[in-house]
C-alpha positions in Angstrom: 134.3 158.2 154.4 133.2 155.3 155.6 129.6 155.6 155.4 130.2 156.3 151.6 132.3 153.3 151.2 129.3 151.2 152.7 127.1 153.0 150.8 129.3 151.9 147.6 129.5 148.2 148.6 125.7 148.2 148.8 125.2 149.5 145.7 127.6 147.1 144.1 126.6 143.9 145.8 123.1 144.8 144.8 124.5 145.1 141.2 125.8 141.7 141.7 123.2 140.0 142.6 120.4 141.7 140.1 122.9 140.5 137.4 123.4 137.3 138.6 119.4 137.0 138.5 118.8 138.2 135.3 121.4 135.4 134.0 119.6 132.7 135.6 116.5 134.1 134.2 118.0 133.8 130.9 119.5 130.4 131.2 116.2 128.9 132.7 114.3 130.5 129.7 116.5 128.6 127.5 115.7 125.3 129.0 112.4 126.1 129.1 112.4 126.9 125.2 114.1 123.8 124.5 111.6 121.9 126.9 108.7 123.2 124.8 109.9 122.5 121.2 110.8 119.2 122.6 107.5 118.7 123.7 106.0 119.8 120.2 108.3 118.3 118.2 107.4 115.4 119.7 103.9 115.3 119.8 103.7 116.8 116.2 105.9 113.3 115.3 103.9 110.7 117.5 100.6 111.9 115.7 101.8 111.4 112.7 103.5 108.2 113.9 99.8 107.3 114.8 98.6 107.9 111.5 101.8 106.1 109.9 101.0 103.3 111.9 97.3 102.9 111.7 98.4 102.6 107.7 100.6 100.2 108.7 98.1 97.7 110.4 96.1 98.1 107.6 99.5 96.9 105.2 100.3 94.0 107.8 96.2 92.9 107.3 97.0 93.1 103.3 100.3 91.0 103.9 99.0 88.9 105.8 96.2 88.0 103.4 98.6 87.8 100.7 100.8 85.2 102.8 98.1 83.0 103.0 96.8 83.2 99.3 100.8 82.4 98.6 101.4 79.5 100.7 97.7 77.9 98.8 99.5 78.8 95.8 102.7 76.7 96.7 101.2 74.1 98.3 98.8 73.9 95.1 102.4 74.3 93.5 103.8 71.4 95.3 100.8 68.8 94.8 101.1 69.8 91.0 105.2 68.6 91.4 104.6 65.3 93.7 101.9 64.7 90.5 104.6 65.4 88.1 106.8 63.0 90.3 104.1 60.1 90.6 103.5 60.6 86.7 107.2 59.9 85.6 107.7 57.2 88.5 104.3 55.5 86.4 105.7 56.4 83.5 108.9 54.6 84.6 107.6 51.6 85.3 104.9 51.4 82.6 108.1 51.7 80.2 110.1 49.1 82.1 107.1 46.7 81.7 107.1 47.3 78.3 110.6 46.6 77.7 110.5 43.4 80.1 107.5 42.3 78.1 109.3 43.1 74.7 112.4 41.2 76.3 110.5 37.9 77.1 109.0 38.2 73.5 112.3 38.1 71.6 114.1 35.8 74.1 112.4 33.1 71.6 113.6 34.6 68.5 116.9 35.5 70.0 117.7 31.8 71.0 118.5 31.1 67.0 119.8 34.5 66.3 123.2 35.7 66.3 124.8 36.8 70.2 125.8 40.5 68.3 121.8 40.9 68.1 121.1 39.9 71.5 124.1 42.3 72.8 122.7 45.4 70.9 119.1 44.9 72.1 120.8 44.7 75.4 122.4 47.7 75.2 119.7 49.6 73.7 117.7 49.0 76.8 120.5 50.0 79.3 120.4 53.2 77.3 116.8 53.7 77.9 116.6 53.1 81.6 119.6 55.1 82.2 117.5 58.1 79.9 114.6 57.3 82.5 116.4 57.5 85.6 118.0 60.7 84.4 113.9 61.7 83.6 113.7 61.1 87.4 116.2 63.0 89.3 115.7 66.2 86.8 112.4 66.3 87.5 112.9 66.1 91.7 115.8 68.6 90.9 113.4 70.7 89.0 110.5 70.3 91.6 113.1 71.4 94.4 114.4 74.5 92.8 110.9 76.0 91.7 109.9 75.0 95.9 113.3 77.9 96.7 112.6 80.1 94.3 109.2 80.7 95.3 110.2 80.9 99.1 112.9 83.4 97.7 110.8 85.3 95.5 108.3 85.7 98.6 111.2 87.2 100.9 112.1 89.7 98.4 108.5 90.8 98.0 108.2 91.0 101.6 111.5 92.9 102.3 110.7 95.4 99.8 106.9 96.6 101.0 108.3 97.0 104.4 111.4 98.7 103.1 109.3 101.2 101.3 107.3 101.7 104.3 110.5 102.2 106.5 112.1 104.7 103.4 109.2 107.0 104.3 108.8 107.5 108.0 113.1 107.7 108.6 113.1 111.1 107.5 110.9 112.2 109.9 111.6 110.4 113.3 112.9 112.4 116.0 113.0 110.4 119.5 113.6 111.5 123.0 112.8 111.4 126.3 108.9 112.6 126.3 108.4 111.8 129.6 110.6 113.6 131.9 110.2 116.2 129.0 106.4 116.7 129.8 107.1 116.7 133.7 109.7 119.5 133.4 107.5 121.2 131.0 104.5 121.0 133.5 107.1 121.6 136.6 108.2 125.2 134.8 104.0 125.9 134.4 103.6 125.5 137.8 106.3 127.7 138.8 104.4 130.8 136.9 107.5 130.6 133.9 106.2 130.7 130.3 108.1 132.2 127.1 105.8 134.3 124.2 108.9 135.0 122.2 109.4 136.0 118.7 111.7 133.2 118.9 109.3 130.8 119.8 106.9 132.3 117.2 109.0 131.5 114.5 110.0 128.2 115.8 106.4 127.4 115.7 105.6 128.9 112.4 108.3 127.0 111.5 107.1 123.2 112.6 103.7 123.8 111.0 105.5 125.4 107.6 107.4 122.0 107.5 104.5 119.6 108.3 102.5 120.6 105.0 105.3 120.4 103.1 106.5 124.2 102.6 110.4 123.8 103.1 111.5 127.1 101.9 109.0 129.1 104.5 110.1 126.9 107.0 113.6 127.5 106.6 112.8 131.2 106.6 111.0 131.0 109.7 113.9 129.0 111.4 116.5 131.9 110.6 113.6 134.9 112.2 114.5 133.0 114.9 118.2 132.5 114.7 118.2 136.2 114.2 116.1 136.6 117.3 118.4 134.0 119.5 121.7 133.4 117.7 123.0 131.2 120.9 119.7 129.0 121.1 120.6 125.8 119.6 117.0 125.0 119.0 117.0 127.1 115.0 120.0 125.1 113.9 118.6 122.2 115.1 115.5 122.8 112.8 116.7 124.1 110.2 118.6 121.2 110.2 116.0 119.1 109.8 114.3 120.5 106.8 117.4 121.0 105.3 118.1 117.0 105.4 114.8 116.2 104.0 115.0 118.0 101.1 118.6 116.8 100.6 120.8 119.5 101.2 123.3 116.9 103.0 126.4 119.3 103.5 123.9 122.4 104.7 122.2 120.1 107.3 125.5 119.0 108.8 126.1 122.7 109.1 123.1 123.4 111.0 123.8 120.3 113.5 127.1 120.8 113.9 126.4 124.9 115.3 123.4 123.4 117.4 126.4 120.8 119.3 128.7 123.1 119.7 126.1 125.7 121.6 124.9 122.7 123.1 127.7 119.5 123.3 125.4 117.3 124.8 122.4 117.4 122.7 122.4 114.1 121.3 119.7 114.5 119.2 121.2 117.1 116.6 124.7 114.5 116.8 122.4 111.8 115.6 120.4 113.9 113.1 124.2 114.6 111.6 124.7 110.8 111.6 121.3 110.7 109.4 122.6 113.2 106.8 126.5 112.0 106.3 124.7 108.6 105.8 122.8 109.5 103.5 125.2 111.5 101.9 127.7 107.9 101.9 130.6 109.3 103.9 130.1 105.9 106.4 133.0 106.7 108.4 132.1 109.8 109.9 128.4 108.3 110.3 129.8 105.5 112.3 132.0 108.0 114.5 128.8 110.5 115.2 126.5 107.1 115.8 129.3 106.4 118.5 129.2 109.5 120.2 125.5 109.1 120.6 125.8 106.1 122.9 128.7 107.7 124.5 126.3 110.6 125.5 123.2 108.2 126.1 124.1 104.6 126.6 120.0 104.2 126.3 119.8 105.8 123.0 118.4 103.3 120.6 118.4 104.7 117.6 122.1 105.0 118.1 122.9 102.0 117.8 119.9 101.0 114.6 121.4 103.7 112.6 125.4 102.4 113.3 123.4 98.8 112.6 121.9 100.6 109.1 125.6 101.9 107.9 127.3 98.6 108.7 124.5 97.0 106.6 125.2 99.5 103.5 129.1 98.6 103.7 127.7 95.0 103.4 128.9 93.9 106.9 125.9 91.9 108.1 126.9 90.0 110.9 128.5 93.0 112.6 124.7 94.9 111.3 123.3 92.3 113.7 125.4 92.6 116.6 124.1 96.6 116.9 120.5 95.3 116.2 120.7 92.9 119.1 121.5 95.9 121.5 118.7 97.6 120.3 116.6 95.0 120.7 118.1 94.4 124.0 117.5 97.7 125.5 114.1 97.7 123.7 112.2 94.5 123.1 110.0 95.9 121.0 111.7 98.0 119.2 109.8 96.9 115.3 112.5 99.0 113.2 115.6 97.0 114.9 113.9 93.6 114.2 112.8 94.8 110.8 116.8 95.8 109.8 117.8 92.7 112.0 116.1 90.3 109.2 117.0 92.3 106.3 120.8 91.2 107.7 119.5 87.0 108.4 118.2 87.7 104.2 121.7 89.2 102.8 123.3 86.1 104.9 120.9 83.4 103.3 119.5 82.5 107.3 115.9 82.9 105.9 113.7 80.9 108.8 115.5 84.2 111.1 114.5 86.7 108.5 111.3 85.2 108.4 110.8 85.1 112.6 112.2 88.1 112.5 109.9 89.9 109.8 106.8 88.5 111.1 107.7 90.0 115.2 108.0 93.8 113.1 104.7 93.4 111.9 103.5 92.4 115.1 105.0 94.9 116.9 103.4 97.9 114.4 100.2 96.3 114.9 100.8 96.5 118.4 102.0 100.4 118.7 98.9 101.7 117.2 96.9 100.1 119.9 99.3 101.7 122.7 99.0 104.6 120.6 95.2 104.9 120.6 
């Protein structure tokens, strides 16, 4: 009897333990998928970055070409004004001459003519310096206005080719932390560990579907591979992301929302939802998923830029700044968050800080496609 009940308890703790294997064998293939579409997610994204960017140096050369030919063109602008202004002050005193000289020629004739005379003539010239001097001041108003609209005019320019530029590549950027992605990834090589899936198959199929543009493939791909791993967050998360670009708002926040709750800590699908409710306009709820980003990553900037971006739609601008600043504080050279930062110093009227802050984004593009390289 004994010898059975031993030979039970063996069988059972071996039971127990082949199971508990076969669970961690699962659970570190799911890491390991999640590792890997990280990894290709992200290069896919920084090589088209690169490109982004190397078109981007090439639209800071243009700018910067076209901010020189503009400031000749004002300064031409103001010589042509201080020449107005030199022309009526001439004018002025050519005039004022003339009147002096008409004066001393009727002071003869006035001496025997009646004082009513000599009071109208007075009068009439009162009347005409006063029309000069009026002359004067309308033409320096005139010359100051034309001086801020131009400067205006050549902000608005300005903010609207980078805005354009920005519009495109904000669909499309998907950050995290590549690094200790990539020595995971090579950490799980090491150890022998690979995954040739289905799953990962159509995860695959599924990036390159959505690179060239073929949404609807992708999204078919993405579901194979729901099918395939129903509790992988990695297909929502996708499918998520196709689904927001082509503007199917409510289906995206769907997709996120089953992604965090198989996974509550992955930030990434949290701030993906942020994207689509903002662009959708429901700013509250944007606001709230933006905060439990840098509750979850105190380090994630793009946290805190997006908040920054819906605080800047509801017209807020000086608390817009205060989230640009912690970007910019956790990143100093973080382009986008001194790009958004200015488009806030514009909507307040600060305009030498828009301009400061303008002309570090462009640097700062230049400056990633160098790194990049």
């Amino acid at each position: 009897m004994k010898k059975i009940l031993l030979l039970a308890g063996y069988f059972i703790c071996i039971f127990a333990i082949l199971t508990f294997a076969a669970n961690a064998q699962n659970l570190y293939d799911y890491r390991i998928d999640r590792l890997q579409n990280s990894n290709y997610e992200l290069q896919t994204k920084a090589n088209y970055l690169e490109k982004r960017l190397e078109s981007l140096e090439k639209s800071n050369k243009e700018l910067i070409k076209q901010n020189i030919e503009i400031r000749k063109d004002l300064q031409r602008e103001i010589e042509k004004q201080q020449l107005l202004v030199n022309a009526a002050n001439e004018f002025s005193k050519q005039n004022i001459n003339k009147s002096i000289d008409t004066i001393n020629g009727f002071s003869i004739e006035l001496r025997n003519s009646q004082m009513i005379n000599f009071i109208a003539l007075t009068f009439f010239l009162l009347i005409l310096a006063a029309l000069i001097i009026y002359t004067l001041i309308n033409v320096k108003r005139m010359t100051r206005l034309a001086l801020e609209n131009e400067n205006k005019n050549f902000l608005r320019e300005k903010v609207n080719k980078v805005n354009k530029d920005f519009e495109k590549t904000l669909n499309t950027i998907v950050h995290s932390a590549l690094t200790d992605a990539e020595k995971k990834i090579k950490e799980a090589s090491i150890n022998g560990f690979s995954d040739k899936s289905n799953f990962q198959n159509y995860i695959s199929e599924g990036q390159k579907l959505m690179k060239v543009g073929k949404f609807e493939e992708s999204i078919d791909a993405f579901n194979q591979a729901i099918e395939h791993k129903p509790n992988n967050p990695t297909g929502y998360y996708h499918n998520g992301l196709v689904l927001l670009q082509i503007g199917e708002f409510d289906q995206a926040i769907s997709n996120f929302e089953m992604a965090t709750k198989l996974d509550p800590v992955m930030y990434d699908a949290i701030n993906q939802k942020g994207m689509a409710l903002l662009k959708k306009g429901d700013f509250e709820n944007a606001v709230k998923a933006f905060d439990q980003v840098i509750r979850l990553n105190k380090d994630f900037v793009w946290a805190y830029n997006n908040k920054g971006i819906v605080l800047y739609q509801q017209k807020k601008y000086e608390e817009s700044i205060d989230f640009f600043n912690q970007a910019i504080e956790i990143k100093n050279d973080f382009a986008n968050a001194y790009h958004n930062r200015a488009s806030s110093f514009l909507a307040l009227n600060l305009n030498d800080k828009a301009i400061k802050d303008f002309t570090r984004s462009i640097e700062l593009e230049g400056g990633l496609v160098g790194t990049l390289k």
